[in-house]
C-alpha positions, 0 to 999 in steps of 0.5 A, spaced: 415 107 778 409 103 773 412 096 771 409 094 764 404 088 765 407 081 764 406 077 758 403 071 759 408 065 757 407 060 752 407 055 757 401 058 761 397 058 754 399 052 752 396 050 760 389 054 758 388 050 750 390 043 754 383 044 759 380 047 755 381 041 750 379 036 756 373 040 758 369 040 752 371 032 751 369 031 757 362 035 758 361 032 750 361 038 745 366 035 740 359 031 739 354 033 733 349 034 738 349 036 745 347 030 750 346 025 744 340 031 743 338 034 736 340 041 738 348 045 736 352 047 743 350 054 742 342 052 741 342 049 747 345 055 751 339 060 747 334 055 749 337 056 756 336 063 756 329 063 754 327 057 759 330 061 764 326 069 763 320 071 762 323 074 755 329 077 752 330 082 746 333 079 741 338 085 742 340 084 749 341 076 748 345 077 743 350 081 746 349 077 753 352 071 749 356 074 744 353 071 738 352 074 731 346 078 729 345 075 722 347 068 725 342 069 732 337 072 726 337 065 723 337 060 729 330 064 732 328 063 724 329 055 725 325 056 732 321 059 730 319 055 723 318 049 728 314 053 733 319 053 739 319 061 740 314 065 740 317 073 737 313 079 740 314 086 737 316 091 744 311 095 746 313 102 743 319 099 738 316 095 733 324 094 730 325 091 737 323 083 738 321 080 745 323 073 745 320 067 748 319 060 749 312 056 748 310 050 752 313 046 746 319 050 746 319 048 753 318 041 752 324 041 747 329 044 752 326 039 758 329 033 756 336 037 754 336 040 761 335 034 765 340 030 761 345 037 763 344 036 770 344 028 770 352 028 766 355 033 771 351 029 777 355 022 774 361 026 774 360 029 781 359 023 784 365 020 783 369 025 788 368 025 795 365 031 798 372 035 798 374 034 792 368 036 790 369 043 795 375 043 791 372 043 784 367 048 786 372 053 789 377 052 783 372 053 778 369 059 782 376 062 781 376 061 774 370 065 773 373 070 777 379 071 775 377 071 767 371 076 769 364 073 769 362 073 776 358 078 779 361 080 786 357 077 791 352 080 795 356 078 801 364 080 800 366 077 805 365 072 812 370 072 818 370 065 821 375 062 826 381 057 824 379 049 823 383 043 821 387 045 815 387 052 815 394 053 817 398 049 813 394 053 808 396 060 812 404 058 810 403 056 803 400 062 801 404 066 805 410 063 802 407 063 796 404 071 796 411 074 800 416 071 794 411 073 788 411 080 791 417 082 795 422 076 792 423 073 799 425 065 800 423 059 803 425 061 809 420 067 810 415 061 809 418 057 814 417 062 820 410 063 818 409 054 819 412 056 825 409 061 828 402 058 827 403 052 829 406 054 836 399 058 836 395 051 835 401 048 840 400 053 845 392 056 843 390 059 850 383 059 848 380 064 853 386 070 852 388 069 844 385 068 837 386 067 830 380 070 825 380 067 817 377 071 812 373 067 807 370 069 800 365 064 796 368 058 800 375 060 799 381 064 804 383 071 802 386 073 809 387 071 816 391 074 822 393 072 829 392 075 836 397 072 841 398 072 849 405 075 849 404 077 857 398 079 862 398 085 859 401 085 852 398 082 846 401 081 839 399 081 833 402 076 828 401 074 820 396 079 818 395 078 810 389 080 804 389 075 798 390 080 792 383 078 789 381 080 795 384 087 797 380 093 797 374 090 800 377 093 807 378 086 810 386 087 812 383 093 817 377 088 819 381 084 821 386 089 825 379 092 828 378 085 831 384 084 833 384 091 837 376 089 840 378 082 842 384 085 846 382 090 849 375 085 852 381 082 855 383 086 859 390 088 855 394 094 856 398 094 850 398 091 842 404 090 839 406 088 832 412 087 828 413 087 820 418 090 815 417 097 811 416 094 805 409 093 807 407 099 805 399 097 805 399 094 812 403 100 816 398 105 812 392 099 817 397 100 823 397 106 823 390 108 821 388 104 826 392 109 831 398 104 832 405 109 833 412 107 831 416 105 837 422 102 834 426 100 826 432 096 826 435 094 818 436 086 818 437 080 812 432 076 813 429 072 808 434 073 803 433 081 803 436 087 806 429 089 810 427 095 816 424 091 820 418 095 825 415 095 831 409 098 832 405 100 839 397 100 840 395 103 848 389 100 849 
């Protein structure tokens, strides 16, 4: 069955217009000039695109920026009235106009540009280094999440867990398995216990945690546990939603496999819940077999849990 799309409260609007109103106060775009500069926000980003392309028809950076044809057209004429741009018919399409900045075009945007740079560093420079991290990685979602990102060329890294990682680990569970299964508080308490006993007990010959990092931020992880000499377990696999579909939750139970069976493991062993209908699909791809159901109420739900068997 297909579930309508959610509206988007008055609460979470009111939140996006209230940073929006603190953003534009804080860089200075309520001023006449950007950065006590003669030139509008929107000049300013036009001379930014030219400083940075060789040439752009005037077509194409309208449509980049989502800017009026009539008011682009007027903007270039002021520039070029004051000799900042140079406007050369395309070769082939005389209707097309390539634009291009000249040296005094250059020198006008220099000043603009530095002036950039200087404001956000004074920022910047207020925070420590992690919160500047964090600043970053906020606005990276931002720009994800709102769809002006390109993918990166490299989707994903896998890296071993550090200091922080696995309070994060509990709380995004916590967080991911109550949005999307309706499950409490205490589902996100056996996560915090289970990782912690990982890092209490961490055997660090015969067990391993993989995280998976995108852009600088987690987007999944998953556990390999000693349960006896000879059966490993796998524990608290998850994907971020932004991040599923780039084949990670399949990586991460590959490594999973690879690493016990390069430890002399004779079994891989897991325990989940039916409703986990993506994971149990990775399982059994990756050739786990299904040994044993028992229905049980657990995190405020009636659930099926399911161990899962892989002879390695």
């Amino acid at each position: 069955m297909s579930h309508m799309p959610q509206l988007p409260t008055d609460d979470q609007i009111e939140h996006v217009r209230r940073f929006n109103r603190f953003y534009t106060r804080q860089i200075g775009l309520l001023s006449e000039g950007l950065l006590e500069s003669e030139f509008s926000l929107t000049e300013a980003r036009v001379l930014y695109e030219l400083a940075h392309r060789v040439s752009v028809t005037a077509s194409d950076l309208g449509r980049e920026l989502g800017l009026d044809a009539g008011y682009l057209s007027r903007l270039m004429k002021r520039f070029s009235a004051r000799g900042l741009i140079e406007r050369t018919p395309l070769e082939g399409d005389r209707r097309q106009v390539l634009l291009s900045l000249t040296d005094a075009g250059r020198a006008a945007f220099a000043p603009l540009n530095d002036a950039s740079a200087a404001q956000v560093g004074a920022m910047l420079s207020d925070l420590s280094a992690g919160e500047r991290q964090q600043l970053v990685r906020a606005m990276q979602i931002v720009e994800r999440l709102l769809g002006a990102a390109t993918e990166p060329k490299v989707p994903y890294i896998l890296r071993p867990y550090q200091v922080g990682d696995i309070g994060w680990i509990a709380h995004r569970q916590g967080v991911l398995y109550a949005q999307e299964y309706g499950w409490d508080e205490t589902f996100e308490a056996l996560v915090a216990e289970i990782a912690a006993a990982f890092v209490k007990t961490f055997d660090q010959k015969r067990e391993r945690c993989w995280i998976a990092e995108r852009e600088g931020e987690i987007v999944g992880s998953v556990f390999l546990v000693r349960q006896s000499d000879d059966v490993a377990r796998l524990r608290l696999l998850y994907v971020e939603p932004s991040a599923r579909g780039l084949g990670i939750g399949r990586r991460l139970v590959d490594e999973c496999i690879g690493f016990a069976r390069a430890k002399g493991y004779k079994r891989l062993t897991l325990w989940t819940n039916d409703v986990l209908v993506a994971a149990c699909r990775i399982y059994r791809a990756a050739g786990f077999r299904l040994v044993k159901e028992e229905a049980h109420h657990s995190f405020g739900r009636d659930l099926v849990g399911q161990t899962w068997d892989l002879d390695l």
